[in-house]
C-alpha positions in Angstrom: 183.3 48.7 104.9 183.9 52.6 106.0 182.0 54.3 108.4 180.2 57.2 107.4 177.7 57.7 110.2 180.1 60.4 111.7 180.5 62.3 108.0 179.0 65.3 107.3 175.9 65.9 104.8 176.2 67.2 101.9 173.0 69.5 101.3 172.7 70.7 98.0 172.7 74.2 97.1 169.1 76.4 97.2 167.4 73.4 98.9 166.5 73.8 102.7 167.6 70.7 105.0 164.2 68.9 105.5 162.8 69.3 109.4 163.5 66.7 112.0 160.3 64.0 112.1 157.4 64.7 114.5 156.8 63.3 117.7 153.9 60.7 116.9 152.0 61.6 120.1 151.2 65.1 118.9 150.4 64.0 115.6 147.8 61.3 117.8 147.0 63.8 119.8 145.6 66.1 116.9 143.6 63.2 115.6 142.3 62.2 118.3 138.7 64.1 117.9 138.1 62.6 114.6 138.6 59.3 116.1 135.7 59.6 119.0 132.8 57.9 118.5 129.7 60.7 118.8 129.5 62.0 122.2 125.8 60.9 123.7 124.4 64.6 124.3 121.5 66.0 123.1 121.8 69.8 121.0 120.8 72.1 123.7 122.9 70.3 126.5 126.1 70.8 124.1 125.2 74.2 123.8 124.8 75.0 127.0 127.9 73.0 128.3 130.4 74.6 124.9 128.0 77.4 123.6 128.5 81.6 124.2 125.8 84.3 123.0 125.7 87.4 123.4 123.2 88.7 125.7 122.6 92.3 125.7 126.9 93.0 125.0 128.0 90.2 126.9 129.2 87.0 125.8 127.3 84.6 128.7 126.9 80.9 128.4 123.7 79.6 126.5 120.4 79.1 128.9 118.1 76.6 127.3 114.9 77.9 129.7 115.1 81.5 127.9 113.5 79.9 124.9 111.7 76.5 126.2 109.5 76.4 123.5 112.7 75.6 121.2 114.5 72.5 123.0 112.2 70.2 121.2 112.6 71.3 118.1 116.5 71.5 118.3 117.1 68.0 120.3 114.9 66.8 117.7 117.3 68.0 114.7 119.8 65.2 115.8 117.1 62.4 115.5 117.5 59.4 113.5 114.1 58.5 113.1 113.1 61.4 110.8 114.9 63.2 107.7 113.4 66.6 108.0 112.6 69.2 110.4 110.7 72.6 109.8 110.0 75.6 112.4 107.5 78.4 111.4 107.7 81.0 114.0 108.2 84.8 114.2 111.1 87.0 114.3 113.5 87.1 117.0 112.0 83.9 118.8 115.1 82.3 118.8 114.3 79.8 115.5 117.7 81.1 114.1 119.7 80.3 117.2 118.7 76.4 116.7 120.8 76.7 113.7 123.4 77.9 115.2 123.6 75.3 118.4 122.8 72.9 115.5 126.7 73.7 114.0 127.8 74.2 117.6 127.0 70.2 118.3 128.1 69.2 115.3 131.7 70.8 116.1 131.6 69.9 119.7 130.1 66.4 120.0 128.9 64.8 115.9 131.7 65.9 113.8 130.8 66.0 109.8 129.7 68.0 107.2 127.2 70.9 107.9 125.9 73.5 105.3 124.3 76.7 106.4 122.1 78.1 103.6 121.2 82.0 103.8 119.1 84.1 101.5 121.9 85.7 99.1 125.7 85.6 99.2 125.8 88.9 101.0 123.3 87.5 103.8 125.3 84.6 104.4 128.5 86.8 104.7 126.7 88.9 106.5 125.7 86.4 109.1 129.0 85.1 109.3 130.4 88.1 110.3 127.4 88.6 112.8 126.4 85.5 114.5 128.9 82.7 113.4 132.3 84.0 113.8 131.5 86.1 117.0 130.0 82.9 118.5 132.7 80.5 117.5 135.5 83.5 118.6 133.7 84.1 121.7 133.2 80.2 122.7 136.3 79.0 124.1 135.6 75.2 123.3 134.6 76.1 119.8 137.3 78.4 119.1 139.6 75.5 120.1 138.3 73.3 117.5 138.7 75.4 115.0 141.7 74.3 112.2 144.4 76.0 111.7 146.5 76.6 108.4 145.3 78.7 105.2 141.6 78.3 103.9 140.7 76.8 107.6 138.7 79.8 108.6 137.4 81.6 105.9 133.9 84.1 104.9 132.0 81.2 103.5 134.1 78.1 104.9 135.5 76.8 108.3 137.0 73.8 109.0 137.2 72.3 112.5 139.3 69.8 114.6 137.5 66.2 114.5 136.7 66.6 110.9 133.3 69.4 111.1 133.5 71.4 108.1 130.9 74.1 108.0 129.9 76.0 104.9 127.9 78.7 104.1 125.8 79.2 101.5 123.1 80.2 99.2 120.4 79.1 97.1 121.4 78.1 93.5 120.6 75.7 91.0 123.6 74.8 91.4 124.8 74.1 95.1 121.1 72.8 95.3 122.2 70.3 92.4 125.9 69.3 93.5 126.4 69.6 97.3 126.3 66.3 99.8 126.2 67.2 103.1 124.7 65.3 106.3 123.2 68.1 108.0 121.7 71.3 105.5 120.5 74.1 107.5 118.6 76.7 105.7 116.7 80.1 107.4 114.3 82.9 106.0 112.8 80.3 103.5 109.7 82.3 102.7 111.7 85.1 101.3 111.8 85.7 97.6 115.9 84.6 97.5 114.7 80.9 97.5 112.4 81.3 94.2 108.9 81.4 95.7 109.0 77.6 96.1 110.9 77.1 92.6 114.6 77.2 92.0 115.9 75.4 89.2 114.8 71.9 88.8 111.8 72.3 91.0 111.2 72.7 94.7 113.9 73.8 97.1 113.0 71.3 100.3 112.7 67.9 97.2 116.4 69.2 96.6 117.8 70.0 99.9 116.7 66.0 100.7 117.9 64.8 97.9 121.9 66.2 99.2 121.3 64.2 102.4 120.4 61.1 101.1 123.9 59.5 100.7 123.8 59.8 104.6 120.8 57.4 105.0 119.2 58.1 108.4 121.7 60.9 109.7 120.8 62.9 106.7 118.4 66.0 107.9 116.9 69.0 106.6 116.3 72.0 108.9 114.6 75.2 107.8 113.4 78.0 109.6 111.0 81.1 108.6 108.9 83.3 109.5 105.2 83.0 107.4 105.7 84.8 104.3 103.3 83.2 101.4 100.2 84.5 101.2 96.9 82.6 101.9 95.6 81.0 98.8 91.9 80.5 99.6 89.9 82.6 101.9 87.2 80.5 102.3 89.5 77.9 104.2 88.5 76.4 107.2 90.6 73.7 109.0 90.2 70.4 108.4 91.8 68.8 111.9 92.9 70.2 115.3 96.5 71.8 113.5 96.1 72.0 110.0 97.2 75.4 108.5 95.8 77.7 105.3 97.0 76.5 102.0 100.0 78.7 100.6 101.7 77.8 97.5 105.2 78.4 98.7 107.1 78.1 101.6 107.4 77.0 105.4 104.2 76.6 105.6 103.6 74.7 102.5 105.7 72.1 104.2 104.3 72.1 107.6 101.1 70.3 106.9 102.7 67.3 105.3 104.9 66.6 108.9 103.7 66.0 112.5 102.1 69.6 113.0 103.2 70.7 116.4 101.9 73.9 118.2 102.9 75.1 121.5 100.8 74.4 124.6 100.5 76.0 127.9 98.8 75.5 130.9 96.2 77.7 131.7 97.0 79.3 135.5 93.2 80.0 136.2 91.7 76.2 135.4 95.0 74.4 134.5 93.6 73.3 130.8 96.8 73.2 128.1 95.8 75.7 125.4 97.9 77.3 122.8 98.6 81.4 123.6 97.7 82.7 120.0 97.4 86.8 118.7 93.8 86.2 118.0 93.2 85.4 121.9 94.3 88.4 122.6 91.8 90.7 124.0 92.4 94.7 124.6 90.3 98.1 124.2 89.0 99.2 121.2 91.3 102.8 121.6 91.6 105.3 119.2 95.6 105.1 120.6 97.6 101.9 119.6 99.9 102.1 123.2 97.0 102.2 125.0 95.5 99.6 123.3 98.6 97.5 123.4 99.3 98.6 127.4 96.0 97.0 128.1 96.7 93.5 126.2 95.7 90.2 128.0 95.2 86.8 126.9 91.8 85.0 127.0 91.8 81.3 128.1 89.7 79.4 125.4 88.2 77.0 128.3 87.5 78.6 131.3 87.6 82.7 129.2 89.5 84.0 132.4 92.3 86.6 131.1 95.6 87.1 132.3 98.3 89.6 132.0 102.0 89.4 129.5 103.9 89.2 133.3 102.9 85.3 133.6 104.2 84.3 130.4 107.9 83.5 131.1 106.4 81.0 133.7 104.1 79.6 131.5 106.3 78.8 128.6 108.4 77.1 131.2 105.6 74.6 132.0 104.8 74.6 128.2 105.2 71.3 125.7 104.4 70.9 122.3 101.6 68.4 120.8 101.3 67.0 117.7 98.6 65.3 115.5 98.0 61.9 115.8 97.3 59.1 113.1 93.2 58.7 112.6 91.9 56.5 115.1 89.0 53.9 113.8 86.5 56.5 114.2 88.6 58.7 111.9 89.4 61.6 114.9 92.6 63.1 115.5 94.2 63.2 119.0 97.1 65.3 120.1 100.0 63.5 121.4 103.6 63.9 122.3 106.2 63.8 119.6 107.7 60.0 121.5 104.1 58.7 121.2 103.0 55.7 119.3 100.4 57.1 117.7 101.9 60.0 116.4 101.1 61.0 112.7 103.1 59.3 110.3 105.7 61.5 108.4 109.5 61.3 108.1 109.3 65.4 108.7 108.5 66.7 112.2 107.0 70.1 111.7 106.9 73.1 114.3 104.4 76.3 114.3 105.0 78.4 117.2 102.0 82.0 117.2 104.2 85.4 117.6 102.5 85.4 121.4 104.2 82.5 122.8 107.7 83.9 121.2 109.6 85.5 124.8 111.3 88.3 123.1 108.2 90.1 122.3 105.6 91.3 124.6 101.8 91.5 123.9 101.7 94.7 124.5 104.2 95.3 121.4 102.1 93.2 119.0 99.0 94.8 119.7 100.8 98.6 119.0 102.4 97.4 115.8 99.3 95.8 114.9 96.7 99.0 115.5 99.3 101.1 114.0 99.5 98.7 110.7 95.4 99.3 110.8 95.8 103.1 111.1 98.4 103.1 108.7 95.6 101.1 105.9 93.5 102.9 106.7 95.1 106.0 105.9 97.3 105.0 103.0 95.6 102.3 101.5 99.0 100.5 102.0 99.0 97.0 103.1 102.9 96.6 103.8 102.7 97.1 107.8 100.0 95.1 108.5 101.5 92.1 106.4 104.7 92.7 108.1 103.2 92.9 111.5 101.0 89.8 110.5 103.6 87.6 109.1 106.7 88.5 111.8 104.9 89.4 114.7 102.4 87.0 115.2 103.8 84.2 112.8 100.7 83.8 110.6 100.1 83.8 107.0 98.4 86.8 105.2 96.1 87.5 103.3 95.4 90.6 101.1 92.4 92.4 102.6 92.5 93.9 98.9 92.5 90.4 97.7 89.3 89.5 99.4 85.9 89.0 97.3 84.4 91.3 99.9 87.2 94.1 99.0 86.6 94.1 95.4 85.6 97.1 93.3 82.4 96.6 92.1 80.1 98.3 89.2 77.3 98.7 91.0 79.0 99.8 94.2 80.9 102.9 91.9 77.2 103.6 90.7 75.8 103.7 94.0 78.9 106.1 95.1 78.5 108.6 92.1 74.9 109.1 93.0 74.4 112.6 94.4 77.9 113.9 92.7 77.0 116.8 90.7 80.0 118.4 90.0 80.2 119.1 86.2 82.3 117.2 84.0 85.8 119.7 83.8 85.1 121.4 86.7 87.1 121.1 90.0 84.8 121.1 93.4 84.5 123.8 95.7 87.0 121.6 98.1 89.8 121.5 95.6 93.0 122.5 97.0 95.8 121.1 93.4 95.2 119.5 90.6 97.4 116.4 88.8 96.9 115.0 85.3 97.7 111.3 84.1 98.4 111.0 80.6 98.5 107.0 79.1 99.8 106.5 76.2 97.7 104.1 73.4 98.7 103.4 70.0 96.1 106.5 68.1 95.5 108.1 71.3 96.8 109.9 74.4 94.2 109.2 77.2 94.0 111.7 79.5 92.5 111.9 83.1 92.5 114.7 85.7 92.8 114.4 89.5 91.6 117.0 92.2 92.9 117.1 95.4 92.1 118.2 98.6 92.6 117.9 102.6 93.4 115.1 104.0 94.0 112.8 100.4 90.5 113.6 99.3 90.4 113.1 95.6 87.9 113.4 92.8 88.4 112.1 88.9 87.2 116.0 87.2 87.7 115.3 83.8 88.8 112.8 81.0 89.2 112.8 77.3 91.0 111.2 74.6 93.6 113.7 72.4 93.6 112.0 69.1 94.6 114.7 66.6 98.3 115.4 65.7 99.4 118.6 66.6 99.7 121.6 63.6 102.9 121.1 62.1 103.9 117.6 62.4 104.4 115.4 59.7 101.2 114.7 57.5 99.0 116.1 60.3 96.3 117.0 58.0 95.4 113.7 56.6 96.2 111.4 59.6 95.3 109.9 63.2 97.6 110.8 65.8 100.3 107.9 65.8 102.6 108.6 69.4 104.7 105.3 68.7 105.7 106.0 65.7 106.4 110.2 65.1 108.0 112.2 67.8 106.4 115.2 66.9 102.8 114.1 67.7 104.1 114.7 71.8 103.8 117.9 71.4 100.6 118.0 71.4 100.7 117.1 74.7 102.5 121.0 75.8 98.9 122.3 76.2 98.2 120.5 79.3 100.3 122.8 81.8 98.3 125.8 80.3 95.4 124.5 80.7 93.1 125.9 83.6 90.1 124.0 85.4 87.2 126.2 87.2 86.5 125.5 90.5 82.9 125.4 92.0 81.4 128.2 93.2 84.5 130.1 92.8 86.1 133.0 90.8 89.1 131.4 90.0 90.6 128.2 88.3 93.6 125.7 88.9 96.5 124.6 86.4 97.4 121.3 87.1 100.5 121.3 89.8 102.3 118.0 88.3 101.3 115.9 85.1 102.4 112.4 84.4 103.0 111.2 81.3 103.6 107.3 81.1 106.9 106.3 78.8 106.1 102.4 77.8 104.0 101.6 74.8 104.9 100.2 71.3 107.3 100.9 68.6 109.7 104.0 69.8 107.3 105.1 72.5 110.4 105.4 75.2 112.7 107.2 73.0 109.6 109.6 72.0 108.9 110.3 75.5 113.1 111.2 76.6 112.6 113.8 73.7 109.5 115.2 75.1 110.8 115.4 78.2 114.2 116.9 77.3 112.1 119.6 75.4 109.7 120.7 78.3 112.6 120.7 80.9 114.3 122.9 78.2 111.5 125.2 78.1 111.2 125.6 82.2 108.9 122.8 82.9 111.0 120.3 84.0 110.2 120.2 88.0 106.1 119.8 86.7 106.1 116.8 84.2 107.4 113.4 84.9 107.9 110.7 82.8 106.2 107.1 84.4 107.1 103.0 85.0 105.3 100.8 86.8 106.7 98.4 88.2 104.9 94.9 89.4 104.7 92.6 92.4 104.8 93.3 95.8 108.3 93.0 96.9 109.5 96.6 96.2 109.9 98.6 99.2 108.8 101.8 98.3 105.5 102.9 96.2 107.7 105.4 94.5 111.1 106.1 93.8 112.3 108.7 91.0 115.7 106.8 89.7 117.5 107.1 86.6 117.4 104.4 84.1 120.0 101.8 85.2 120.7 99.9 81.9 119.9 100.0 78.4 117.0 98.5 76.6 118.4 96.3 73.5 120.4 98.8 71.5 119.4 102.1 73.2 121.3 104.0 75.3 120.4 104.9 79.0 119.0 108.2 79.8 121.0 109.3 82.4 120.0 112.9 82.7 116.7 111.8 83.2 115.2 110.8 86.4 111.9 108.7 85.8 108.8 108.3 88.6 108.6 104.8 88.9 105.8 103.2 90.6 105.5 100.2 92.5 101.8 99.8 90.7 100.7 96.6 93.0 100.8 98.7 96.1 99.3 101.9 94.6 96.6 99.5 92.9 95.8 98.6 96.6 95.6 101.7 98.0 93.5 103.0 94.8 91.2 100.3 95.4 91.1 101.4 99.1 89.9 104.5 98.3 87.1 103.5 96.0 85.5 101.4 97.9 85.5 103.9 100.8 82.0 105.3 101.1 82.3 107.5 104.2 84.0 110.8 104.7 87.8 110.0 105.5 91.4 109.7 104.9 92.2 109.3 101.0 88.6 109.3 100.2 88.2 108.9 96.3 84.6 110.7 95.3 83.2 109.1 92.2 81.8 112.0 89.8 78.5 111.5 88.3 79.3 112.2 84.6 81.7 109.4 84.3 79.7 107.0 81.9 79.2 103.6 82.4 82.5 102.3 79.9 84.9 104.6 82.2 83.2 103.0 85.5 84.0 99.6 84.4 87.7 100.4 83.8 88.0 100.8 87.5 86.7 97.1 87.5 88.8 95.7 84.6 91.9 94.1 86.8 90.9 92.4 89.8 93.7 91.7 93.1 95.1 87.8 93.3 97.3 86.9 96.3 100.5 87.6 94.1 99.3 91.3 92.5 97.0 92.5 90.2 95.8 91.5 87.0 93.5 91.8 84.1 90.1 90.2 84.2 89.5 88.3 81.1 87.7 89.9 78.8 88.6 93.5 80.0 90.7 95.9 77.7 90.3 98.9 78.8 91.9 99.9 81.9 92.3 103.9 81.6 89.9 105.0 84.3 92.2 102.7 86.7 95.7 103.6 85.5 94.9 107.2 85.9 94.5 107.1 89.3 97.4 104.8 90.5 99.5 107.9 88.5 97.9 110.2 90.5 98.6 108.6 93.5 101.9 108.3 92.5 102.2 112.0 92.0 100.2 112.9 95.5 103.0 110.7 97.2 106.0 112.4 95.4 104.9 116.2 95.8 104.5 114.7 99.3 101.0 116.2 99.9 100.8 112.8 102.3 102.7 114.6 104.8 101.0 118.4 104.5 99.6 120.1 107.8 96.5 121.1 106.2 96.5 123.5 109.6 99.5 125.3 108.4 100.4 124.1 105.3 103.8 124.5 103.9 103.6 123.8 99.8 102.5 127.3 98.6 100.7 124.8 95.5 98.7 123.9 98.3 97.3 127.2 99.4 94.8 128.8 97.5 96.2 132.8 97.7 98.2 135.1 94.9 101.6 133.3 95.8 100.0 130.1 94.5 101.4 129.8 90.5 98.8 127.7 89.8 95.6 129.9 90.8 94.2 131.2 88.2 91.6 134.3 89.6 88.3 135.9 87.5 89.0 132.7 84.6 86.4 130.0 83.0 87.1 127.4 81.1 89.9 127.3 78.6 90.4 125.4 76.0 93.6 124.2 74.8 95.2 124.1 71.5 93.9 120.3 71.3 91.5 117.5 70.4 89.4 116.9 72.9 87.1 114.4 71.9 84.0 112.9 74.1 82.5 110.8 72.7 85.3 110.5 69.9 84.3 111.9 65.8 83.9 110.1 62.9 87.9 109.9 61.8 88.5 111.3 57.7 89.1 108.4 56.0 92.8 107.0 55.4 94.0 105.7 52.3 95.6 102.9 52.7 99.2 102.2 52.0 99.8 100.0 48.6 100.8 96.7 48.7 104.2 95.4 47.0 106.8 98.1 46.1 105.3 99.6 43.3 104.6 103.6 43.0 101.4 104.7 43.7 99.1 105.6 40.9 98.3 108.7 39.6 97.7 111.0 37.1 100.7 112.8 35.0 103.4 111.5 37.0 105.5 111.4 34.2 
């Protein structure tokens, strides 16, 4: 036999020699970390012993004892006995963070498969490229696990040494439907992203347990929020030592089902363990919100001593958190440690830590945002700052002061207020420094109301009538009701308006209106009607004074009004793009409307109640009534003029941006009552305008109505 060990090999041609084998012991050596049993650490000690954060621009190791109150919760998140965790605490308290030391443990010490669920696809790129990555890239240990190779470290996926793979991700029917993890971590669940406790086949937290389950008792659930659902019933009162208002959606509709923890501290005056909550806060009532807040001390709730924000830090550090017990035989509730026998039986341990304990804010903060939310109600009638300050800042659920039974507009409460109001009906008072007009749009009838303005938001209803006959010239005017959703020329009757002059009290001169809304949703063609109204009166010069309207539901917008081009077509028409439309966040300017009704002393926004309004316009104000969710109609009510009306005025006041005037040295010459003003009228009365006004409406001429079938009407010599 011939030896060809010494003969040279043949390699064919376009093929690369293969490479020489690899040393097994680097190949071992690579495996090695999925081949470790689970290291026998708890969360926070693998943080601090493999974890970097960044601390104020600098990358420093992670201290447990900045944050005491959240080693409990995030040892616990590695605990076998439960299958759910959820933390309700404010912003910037550190709640996020466990998420991250969470992933951090899992890559350092528990290998397998994490999911990080954000709000939206951009938030969870977003927070990778914020908080993940920099962590992982600034953490030498974690930055050594990481895998190398192509799709290893990617936006929404990384893939660690030991067999971690970490995704990130974001609520869908879907990936709430088809993903199996062991550990699903999931933050901001009270915001709107994660369906307002609904996403595809029912609740998010039933679904999110449901992907652990393969997992048995490693499988967990961890979500984080701040309070974000409102409060559902106002008359609650608690029913045990830690129960928590009923919201519909939320963290906090899953904290009362768990073990209910709150965070204790001892008291450095008597040494009793009570829980440091906003409402124990005590400080001056000051006209000035830093004073107020400079001043802030907490109250002890056993021996009432006060102390200052400087002995916080050391009492979080002697802090622990107590949960509810099981009902002894005498049916009362004790509070116990979470390792106690007797603690409340639940497979979900559940964490609710008040905005005052949190140690990145300081009381005196809190208080300030929370007087300046006040101030800001008070002046605007908008609720947005004190819910954020409520529901961030001090970690509590919130509830609508408009939403309130003691906040609601009332019949007899306009009637008392339009006692004494003698200002004739179409006649501005003597105060009166602009006039608006709100224009609805019904389908025989434009209902018109008109607003006037004076310092400081003070507002009056002046005048209001229905405009029911076409105007001369459009089609079969003579023998018809006016019909604005189905002819295009019966808008122009609406031209009049910006002519029209108002008297004023006592005065020698009148007002034209300085802006009119006109709203552009109804029946039929309404839209399209109103684009070719619009178009015409810009046309003619009066583009900067009318405005086409949309309101716009719910509370999540973040401005009360925006002008904004359409941004898609409706069915088969096209968008308007050279027109810009007012649209009106109508829940928020409902509240503030409301607000200013139910004011009955001089002040910011004061709405005065005329005493010619009749009773049917009164009860319009009434007709929709303020749930936790918005406004709605009250059953029974069709009529909602009187209401509507105003929220366009409103809408109007906050565009021409009379909010912001210096009534001192104000700078809108609409606002000033001299010869530069366009809209004073001097030596005029009333004028009437080339229109219907009708109060209380005429009898109609009668209508004959249209034949039946397709055959031609009858009548005489047609032939």
């Amino acid at each position: 036999m011939a030896d060809l060990s010494g003969a040279p090999v043949s390699v064919p041609r376009g093929i690369e020699p293969l490479p020489a084998y690899t040393d097994p012991r680097s190949a071992l050596k690579v495996a090695l970390p999925s081949l470790r049993p689970a290291a026998r650490i708890s969360v926070t000690e693998s943080a601090e012993r493999y974890m970097r954060v960044n601390v104020s621009g600098q990358w420093q190791p992670f201290r447990a004892d900045v944050a005491p109150y959240m080693v409990e919760p995030t040892d616990m998140t590695a605990s076998r006995r439960f299958r759910g965790l959820v933390f309700a605490g404010p912003s910037q308290s550190g709640k996020t963070l466990m998420l991250q030391t969470v992933a951090a443990h899992a890559i350092m010490s528990d290998p397998g498969r994490v999911a990080l669920f954000q709000m939206t696809r951009d938030a969870a790129a977003l927070m990778e490229r914020e908080k993940i990555a920099p962590v992982i890239y600034n953490s030498p240990a974690l930055r050594g696990r990481l895998a190398k190779g192509r799709g290893s470290d990617t936006i929404f996926q990384k893939l660690f040494v030991g067999g971690t793979h970490l995704t990130l991700d974001w609520p869908t029917p879907e990936k709430l439907a088809s993903t199996t993890v062991r550990t699903l971590l999931a933050t901001d669940f009270d915001r709107p992203a994660w369906g307002n406790g609904t996403i595809g086949d029912g609740d998010p937290y039933t679904q999110m347990r449901a992907r652990t389950r393969t997992y048995l008792s490693r499988g967990m659930v961890v979500i984080e929020s701040s309070p974000g659902a409102p409060i559902e019933d106002e008359s609650w009162r608690p029913q045990s030592p830690h129960d928590c208002p009923p919201v519909r959606y939320g963290v906090l509709s899953l904290y009362p089902g768990g073990t209910r923890g709150r965070w204790y501290v001892p008291c450095p005056d008597c040494g009793a363990m009570f829980e440091m909550t906003f409402a124990r806060l005590v400080y001056p009532d000051s006209s000035d919100p830093v004073e107020a807040g400079e001043a802030a001390r907490m109250r002890c709730p056993h021996c009432g001593e006060t102390f200052g924000h400087d002995l916080k830090r050391e009492l979080n550090a002697a802090g622990c958190w107590y949960h509810e017990s099981t009902p002894d035989e005498d049916g009362r509730i004790h509070l116990v440690r979470v390792d106690d026998t007797d603690l409340r039986r639940t497979d979900l341990l559940s964490y609710w830590l008040d905005g005052a304990s949190a140690a990145f804010a300081t009381w005196a903060e809190l208080v300030t945002a929370y007087r300046q939310a006040e101030d800001h109600f008070d002046a605007t009638g908008d609720e947005e700052k004190l819910r954020a300050t409520v529901t961030t800042g001090q970690a509590q659920p919130y509830r609508p002061r408009t939403a309130s039974s003691e906040m609601e507009i009332t019949l007899q409460g306009l009637k008392d207020k339009a006692q004494g109001i003698d200002t004739p009906k179409g006649v501005a008072p003597s105060w009166a420094k602009y006039l608006t007009i709100s224009v609805d749009v019904q389908g025989s009838r434009f209902p018109v109301g008109v607003t006037a303005w004076g310092e400081g938001g003070r507002h009056q209803p002046i005048d209001r009538f229905d405009v029911i006959q076409p105007p001369e010239g459009a089609p079969g005017a003579s023998d018809r009701a006016l019909r604005p959703f189905e002819i295009a020329e019966d808008w122009k009757v609406l031209e009049a308006l910006s002519t029209r002059v108002w008297p004023v009290e006592g005065a020698d001169w009148g007002l034209r209106a300085v802006a009119i809304a006109v709203d552009m949703h109804g029946g039929g063609a309404t839209t399209d009607h109103a684009y070719r109204f619009y178009r015409a009166r810009r046309k003619g010069g009066e583009g900067k004074r009318w405005f086409l309207t949309r309101g716009n539901g719910g509370l999540h917008h973040t401005d009360r009004v925006w002008l904004r081009a359409p941004e898609r077509a409706s069915g088969k028409r096209r968008v308007a793009k050279d027109i810009h439309i007012l649209n009106m966040a109508t829940d928020k300017l409902k509240d503030a409307v409301a607000a200013s009704l139910r004011l009955t002393d001089d002040g910011q926004n004061l709405c005065v109640v005329p005493g010619w309004m009749e009773l049917s316009e009164l009860t319009e104000f009434t007709a929709e009534r303020r749930g936790t969710s918005g406004w709605e109609k009250r059953p029974g009510m069709v009529r909602n003029e009187s209401l509507d009306h105003l929220v366009q005025a409103r809408a109007l006041h906050i565009h021409l941006g009379a909010e912001k005037i210096d009534w001192s040295a104000p700078a809108k010459t609409w606002a000033i009552l001299s010869e530069e003003n366009e809209f004073v009228v001097r030596g005029c009365g009333v004028t009437e305008p080339e229109m219907a006004k009708v109060d209380p409406a005429p009898a109609q001429p009668a209508v004959r109505p249209a034949p039946r079938g397709g055959w031609i009407k009858r009548r005489e010599k047609w032939l």
